[in-house]
C-alpha positions as CSV (number, residue, x, y, z in Angstrom):
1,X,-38.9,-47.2,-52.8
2,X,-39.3,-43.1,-52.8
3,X,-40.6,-41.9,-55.9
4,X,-38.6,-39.3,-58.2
5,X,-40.2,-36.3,-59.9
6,X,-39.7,-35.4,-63.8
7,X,-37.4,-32.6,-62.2
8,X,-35.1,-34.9,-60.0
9,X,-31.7,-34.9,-62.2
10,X,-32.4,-31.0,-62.0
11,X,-32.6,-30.7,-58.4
12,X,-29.2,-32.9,-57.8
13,X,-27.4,-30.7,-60.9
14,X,-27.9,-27.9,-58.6
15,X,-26.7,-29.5,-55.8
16,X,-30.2,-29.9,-53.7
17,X,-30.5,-32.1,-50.6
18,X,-32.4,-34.7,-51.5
19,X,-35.2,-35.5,-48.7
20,X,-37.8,-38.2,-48.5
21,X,-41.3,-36.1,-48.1
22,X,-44.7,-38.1,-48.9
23,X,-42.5,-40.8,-50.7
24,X,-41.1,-38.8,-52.7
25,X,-37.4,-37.6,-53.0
26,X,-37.3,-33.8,-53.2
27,X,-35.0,-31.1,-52.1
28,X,-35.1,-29.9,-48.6
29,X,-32.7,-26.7,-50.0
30,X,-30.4,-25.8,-52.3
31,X,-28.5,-23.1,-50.5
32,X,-29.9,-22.7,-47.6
33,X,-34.0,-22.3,-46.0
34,X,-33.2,-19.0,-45.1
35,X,-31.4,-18.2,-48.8
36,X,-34.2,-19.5,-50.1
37,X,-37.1,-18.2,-47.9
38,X,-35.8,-14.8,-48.3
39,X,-35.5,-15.0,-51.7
40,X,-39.1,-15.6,-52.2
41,X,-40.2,-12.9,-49.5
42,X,-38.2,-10.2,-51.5
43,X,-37.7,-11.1,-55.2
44,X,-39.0,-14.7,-56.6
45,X,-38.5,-18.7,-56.0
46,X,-39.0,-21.5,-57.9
47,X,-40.7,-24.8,-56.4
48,X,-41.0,-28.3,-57.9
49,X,-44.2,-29.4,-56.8
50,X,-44.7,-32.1,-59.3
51,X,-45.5,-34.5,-56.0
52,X,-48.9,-33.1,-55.5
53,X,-52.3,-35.0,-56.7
54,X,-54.5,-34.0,-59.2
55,X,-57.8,-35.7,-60.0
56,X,-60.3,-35.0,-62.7
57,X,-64.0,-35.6,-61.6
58,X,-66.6,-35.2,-64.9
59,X,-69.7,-36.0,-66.2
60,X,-73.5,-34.5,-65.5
61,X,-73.4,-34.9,-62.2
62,X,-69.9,-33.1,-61.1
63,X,-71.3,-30.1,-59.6
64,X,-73.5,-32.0,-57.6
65,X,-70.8,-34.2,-56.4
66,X,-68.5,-32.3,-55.8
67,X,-70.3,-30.5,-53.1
68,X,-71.4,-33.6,-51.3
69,X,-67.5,-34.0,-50.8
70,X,-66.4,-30.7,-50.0
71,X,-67.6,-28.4,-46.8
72,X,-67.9,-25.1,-48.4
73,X,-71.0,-24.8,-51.2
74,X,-69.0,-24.8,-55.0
75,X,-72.5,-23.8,-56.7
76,X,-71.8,-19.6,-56.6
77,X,-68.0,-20.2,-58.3
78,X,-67.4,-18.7,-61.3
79,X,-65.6,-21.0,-64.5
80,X,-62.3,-20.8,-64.1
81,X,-62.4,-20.0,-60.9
82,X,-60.7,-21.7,-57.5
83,X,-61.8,-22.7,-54.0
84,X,-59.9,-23.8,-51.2
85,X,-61.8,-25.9,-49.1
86,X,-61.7,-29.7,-47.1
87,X,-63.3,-33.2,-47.4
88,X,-64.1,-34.4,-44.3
89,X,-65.1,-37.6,-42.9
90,X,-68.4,-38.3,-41.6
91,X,-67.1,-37.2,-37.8
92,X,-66.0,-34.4,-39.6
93,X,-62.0,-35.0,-39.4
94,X,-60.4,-33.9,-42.3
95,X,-59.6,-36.4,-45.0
96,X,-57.7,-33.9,-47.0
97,X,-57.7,-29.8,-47.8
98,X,-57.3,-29.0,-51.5
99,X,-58.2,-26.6,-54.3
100,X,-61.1,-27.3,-56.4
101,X,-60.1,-25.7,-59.9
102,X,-64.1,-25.5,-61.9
103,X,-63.9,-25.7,-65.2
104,X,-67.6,-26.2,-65.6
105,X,-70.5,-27.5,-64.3
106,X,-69.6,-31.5,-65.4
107,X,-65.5,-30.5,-64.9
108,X,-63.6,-30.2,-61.9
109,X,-60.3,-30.9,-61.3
110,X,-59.1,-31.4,-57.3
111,X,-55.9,-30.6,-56.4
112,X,-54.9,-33.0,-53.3
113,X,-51.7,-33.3,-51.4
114,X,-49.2,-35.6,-52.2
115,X,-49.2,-37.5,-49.2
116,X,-52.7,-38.9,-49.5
117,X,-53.2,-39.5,-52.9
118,X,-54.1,-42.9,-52.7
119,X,-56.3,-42.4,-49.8
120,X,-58.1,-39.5,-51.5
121,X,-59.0,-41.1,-54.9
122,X,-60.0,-44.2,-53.0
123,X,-62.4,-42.1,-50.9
124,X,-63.7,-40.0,-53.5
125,X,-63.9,-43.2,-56.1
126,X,-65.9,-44.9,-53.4
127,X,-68.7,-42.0,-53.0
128,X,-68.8,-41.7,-56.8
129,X,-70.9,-44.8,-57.3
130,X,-74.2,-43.5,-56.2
131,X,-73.2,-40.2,-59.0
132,X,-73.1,-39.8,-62.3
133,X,-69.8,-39.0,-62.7
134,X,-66.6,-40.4,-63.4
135,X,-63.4,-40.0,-61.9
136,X,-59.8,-40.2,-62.5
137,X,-56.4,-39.9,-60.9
138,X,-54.2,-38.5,-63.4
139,X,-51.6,-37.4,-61.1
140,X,-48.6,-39.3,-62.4
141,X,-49.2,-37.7,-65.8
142,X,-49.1,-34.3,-64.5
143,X,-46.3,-32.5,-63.4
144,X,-46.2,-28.8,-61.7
145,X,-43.6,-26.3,-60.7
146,X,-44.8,-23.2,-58.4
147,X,-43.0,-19.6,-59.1
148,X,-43.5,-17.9,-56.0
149,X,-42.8,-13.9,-54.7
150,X,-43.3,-10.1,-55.5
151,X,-41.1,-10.7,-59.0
152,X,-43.1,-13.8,-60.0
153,X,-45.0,-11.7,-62.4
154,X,-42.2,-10.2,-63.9
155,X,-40.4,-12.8,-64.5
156,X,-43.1,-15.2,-65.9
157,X,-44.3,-12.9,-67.9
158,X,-41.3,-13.5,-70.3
159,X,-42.2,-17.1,-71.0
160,X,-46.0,-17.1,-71.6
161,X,-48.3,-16.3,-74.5
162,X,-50.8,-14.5,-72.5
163,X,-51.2,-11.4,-70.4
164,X,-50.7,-12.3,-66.7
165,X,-53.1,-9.6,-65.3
166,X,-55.6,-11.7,-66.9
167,X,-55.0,-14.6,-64.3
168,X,-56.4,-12.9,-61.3
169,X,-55.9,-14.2,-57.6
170,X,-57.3,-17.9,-57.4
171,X,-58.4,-18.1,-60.8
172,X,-56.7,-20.4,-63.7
173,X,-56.7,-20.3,-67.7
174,X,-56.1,-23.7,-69.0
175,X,-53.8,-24.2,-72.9
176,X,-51.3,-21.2,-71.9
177,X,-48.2,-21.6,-73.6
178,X,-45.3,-21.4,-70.8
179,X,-41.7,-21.7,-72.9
180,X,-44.0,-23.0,-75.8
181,X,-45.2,-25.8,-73.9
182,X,-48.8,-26.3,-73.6
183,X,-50.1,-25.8,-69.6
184,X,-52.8,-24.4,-67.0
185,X,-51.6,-22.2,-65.1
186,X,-53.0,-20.8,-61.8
187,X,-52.7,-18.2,-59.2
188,X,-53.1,-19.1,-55.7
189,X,-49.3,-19.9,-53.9
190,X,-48.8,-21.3,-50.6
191,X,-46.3,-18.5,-48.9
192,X,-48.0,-15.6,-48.5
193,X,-46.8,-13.8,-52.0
194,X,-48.1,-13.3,-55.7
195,X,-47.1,-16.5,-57.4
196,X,-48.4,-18.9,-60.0
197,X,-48.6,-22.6,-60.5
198,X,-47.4,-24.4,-64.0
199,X,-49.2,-27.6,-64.6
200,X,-48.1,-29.6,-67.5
201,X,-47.0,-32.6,-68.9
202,X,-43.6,-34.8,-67.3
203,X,-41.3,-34.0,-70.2
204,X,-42.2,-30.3,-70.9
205,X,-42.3,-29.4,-67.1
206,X,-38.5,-30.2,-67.8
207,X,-38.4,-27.4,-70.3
208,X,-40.6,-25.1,-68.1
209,X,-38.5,-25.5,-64.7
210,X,-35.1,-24.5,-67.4
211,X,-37.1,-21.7,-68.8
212,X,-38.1,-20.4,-65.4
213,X,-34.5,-19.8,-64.5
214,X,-33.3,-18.3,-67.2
215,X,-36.4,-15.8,-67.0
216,X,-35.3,-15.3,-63.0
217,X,-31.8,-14.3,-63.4
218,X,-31.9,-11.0,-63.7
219,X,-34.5,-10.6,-60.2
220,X,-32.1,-13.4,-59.1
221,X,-34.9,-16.0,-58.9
222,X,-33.9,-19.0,-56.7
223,X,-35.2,-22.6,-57.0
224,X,-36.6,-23.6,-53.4
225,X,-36.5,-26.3,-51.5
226,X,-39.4,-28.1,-49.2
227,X,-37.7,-26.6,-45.9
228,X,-38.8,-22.8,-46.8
229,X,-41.9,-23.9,-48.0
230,X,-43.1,-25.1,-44.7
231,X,-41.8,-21.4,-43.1
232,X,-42.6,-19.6,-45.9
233,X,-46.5,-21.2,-45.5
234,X,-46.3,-21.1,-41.9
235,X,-46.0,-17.1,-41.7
236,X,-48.4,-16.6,-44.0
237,X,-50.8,-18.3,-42.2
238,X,-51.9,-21.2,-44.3
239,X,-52.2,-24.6,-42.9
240,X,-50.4,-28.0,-43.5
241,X,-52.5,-31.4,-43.3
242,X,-51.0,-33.1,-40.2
243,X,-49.8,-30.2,-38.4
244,X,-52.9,-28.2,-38.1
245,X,-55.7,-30.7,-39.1
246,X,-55.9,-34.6,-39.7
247,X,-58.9,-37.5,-39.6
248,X,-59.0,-37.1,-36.0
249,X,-59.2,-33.2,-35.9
250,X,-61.8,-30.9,-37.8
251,X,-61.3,-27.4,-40.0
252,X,-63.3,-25.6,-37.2
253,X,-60.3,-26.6,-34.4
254,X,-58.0,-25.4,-37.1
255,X,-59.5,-21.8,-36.4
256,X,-60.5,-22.6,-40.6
257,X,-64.9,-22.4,-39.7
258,X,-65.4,-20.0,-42.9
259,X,-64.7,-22.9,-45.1
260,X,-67.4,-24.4,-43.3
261,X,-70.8,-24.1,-45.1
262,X,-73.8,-23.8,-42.9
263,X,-75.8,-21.6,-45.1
264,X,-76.9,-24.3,-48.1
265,X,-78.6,-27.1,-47.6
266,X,-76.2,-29.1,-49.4
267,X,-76.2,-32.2,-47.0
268,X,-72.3,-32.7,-47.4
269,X,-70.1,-35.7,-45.7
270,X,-69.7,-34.5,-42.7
271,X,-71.9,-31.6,-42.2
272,X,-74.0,-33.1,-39.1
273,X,-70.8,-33.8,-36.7
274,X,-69.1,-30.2,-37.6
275,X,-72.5,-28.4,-37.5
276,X,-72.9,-30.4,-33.7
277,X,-69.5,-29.3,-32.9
278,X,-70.3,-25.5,-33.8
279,X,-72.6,-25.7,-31.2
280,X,-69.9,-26.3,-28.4
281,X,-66.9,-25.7,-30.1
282,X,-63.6,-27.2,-27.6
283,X,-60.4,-25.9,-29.3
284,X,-58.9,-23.2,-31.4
285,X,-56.4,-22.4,-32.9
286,X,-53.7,-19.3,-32.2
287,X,-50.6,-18.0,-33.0
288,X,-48.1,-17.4,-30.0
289,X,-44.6,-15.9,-30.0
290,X,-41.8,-17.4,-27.1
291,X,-40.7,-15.0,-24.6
292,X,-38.3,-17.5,-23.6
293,X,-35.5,-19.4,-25.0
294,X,-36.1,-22.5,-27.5
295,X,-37.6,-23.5,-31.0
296,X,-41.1,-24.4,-30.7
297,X,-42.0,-27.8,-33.0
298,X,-44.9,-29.7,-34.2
299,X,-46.3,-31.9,-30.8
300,X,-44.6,-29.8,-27.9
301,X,-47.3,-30.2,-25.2
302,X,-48.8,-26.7,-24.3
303,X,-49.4,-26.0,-20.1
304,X,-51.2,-23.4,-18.3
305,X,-50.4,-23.3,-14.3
306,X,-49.4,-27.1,-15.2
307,X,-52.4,-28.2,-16.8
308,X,-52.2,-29.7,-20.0
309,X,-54.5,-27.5,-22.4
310,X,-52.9,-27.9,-26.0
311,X,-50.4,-28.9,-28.2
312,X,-48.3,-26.8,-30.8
313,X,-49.3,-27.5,-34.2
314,X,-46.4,-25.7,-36.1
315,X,-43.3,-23.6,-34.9
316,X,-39.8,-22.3,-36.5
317,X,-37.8,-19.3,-35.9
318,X,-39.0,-17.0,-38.2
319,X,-36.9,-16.3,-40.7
320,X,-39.1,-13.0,-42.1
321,X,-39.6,-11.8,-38.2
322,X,-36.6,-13.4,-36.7
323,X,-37.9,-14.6,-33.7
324,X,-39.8,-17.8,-32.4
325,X,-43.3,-18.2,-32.9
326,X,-45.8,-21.1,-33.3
327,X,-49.5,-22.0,-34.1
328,X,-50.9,-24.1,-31.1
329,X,-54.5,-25.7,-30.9
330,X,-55.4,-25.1,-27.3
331,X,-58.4,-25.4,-25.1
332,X,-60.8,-22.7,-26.0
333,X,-61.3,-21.3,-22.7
334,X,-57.7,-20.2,-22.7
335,X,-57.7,-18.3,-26.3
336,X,-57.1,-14.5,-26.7
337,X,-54.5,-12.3,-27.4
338,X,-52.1,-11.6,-24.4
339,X,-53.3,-14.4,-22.7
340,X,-49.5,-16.6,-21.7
341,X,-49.3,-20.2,-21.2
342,X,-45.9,-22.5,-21.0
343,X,-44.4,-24.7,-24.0
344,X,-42.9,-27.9,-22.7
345,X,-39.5,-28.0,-24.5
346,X,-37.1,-30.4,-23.1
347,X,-39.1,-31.1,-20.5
348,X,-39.0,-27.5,-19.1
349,X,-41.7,-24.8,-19.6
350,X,-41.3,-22.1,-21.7
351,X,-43.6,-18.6,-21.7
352,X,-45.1,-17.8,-24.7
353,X,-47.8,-15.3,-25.9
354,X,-50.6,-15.4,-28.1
355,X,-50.4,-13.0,-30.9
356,X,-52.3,-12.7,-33.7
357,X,-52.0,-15.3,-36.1
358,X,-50.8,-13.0,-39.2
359,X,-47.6,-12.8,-38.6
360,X,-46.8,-11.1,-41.4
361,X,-48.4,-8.1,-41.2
362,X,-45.9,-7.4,-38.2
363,X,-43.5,-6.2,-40.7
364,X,-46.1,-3.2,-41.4
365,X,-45.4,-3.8,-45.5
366,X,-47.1,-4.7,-47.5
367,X,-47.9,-8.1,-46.0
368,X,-50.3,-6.0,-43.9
369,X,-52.8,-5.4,-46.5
């Protein structure tokens, strides 16, 4: 049976359609993905993102564990401070990305996706024992909504005890009061805008998420769905586990090698296979645009002179640049900007370009920067 965040009633109040993502029901969209997309891109969105994971690691040895499960080198961060970064498996597939909020040197709390929870505290619960550390899942005790786009600022700013300009980009301050409930809050989004993450308890995120509108009306703040999350993520260039990456596939195929630390001598899990495939990388990843008609999806086989040489990772209609356009992990050889090959939809080949994977900064706003 699909799980139910602390916000559900809210999202079927407002007449969201309910989806089944991860086990979880959510909304897809209240209005509708481009409503909701838009709104974000030009003024402010709310997301419940209560479904996500979030696991405490403590103790002397935190630091120390911590980067024997992640590939880039947490030592340098500052308190207070975020990373993005992967575990990998010892072949160097990717167990999970996530954001590694440090508290301290003996605190660290990882921020997984919601989809492999369970498989993430087990493998991170299992490494533990040779550490001295302890660990905890205390994702069902922690809720968290994401205010997302150029008016997030403004309107958050009404509903906290603190000065905003004092959470800088991927950095968090932990006890803010948001609608006078105690919370951390963060500031790293997943869309490509300014935008901050509210992580509190399962009753007050209630009071947050209520507090939150009221704050967005006059920008006319919308709550968002999953489906312009995805689209939203997608143009700005940010991954998805299982579209771009999984146990099979490895961050440096992804096109992701700077969160790949070769400089340390941390001897992390999976350092040996992804320093080997360095060597003689295979794949990349690149962003293409369609020159012909049709969507491009997740899994479309990719063709050059009817060779097989990729497969498309991600692809919508963008909403932003209005046209279709798609990240596609292809056979190195055939990477570089310019360069055409065909996308198999319905059976039939369809030119495409690559283009530079930000999208974005097409627009020539300030998405260029």
């Amino acid at each position: 049976m699909a799980k139910k965040t602390p916000l559900y009633d809210k999202h079927v109040a407002l007449n969201g359609s309910i989806i089944e993502y991860a086990g979880w029901e959510l909304p897809g969209s209240y209005t509708s993905l481009e409503d909701e997309h838009e709104a974000v891109r030009e003024r402010a969105g709310m997301f419940d993102v209560s479904h996500m994971g979030e696991i405490w690691v403590e103790g002397k040895e935190a630091e120390k564990f911590v980067n024997y499960l992640i590939t880039t080198d947490i030592t340098p961060l500052e308190d207070n401070h975020i990373q993005y970064t992967f575990m990998c498996n010892e072949r160097g597939g990717v167990v999970d990305d996530l954001l590694t909020y440090k508290y301290n040197k003996e605190k660290y709390l990882l921020v997984v996706n919601a989809a492999n929870v369970d498989k993430d505290f087990a493998w991170i619960e299992k490494h533990a024992k040779d550490f001295d550390v302890e660990v905890r899942n205390a994702s069902p005790e922690i809720a968290q909504v994401a205010v997302q786009g150029p008016k997030a600022q403004e309107v958050m700013q009404k509903i906290v005890d603190c000065d905003l300009d004092e959470i800088t980009y991927y950095t968090f301050k932990d006890g803010v009061k948001v609608a006078g409930c105690p919370s951390l809050v963060s500031r790293t989004g997943y869309t490509g805008e300014d935008g901050f993450e509210i992580y509190t308890d399962n009753e007050s995120i209630v009071k947050v998420w209520d507090a939150v509108l009221e704050a967005g009306k006059d920008v006319e703040l919308r709550p968002c769905g999953l489906g312009c999350r995805d689209t939203l993520r997608f143009e700005a260039s940010l991954p998805l586990y299982g579209n771009e990456f999984d146990e099979e596939h490895n961050p440096v195929e992804a096109g992701l090698k700077f969160f790949v630390d070769t400089k340390s001598d941390i001897d992390y899990l999976g350092r040996a296979a992804l320093e080997e495939y360095l060597k003689d990388p295979k794949k990349t990843l690149v962003g293409f645009e369609l020159l012909g008609r049709g969507i491009p999806r997740h899994g479309y086989e990719i063709q050059k002179d009817g060779k097989t040489i990729g497969v498309v990772s991600t692809g919508y209609k963008s909403p932003t640049l209005g046209k279709p356009i798609g990240n596609a992990i292809i056979d190195i050889d055939y990477k570089g900007v310019g360069n055409t090959f065909d996308v198999i939809i319905r059976n039939k080949p369809v030119e495409a370009k690559i283009i530079k994977k930000k999208f974005l900064a097409e627009r020539g706003d300030r998405h260029s920067k």
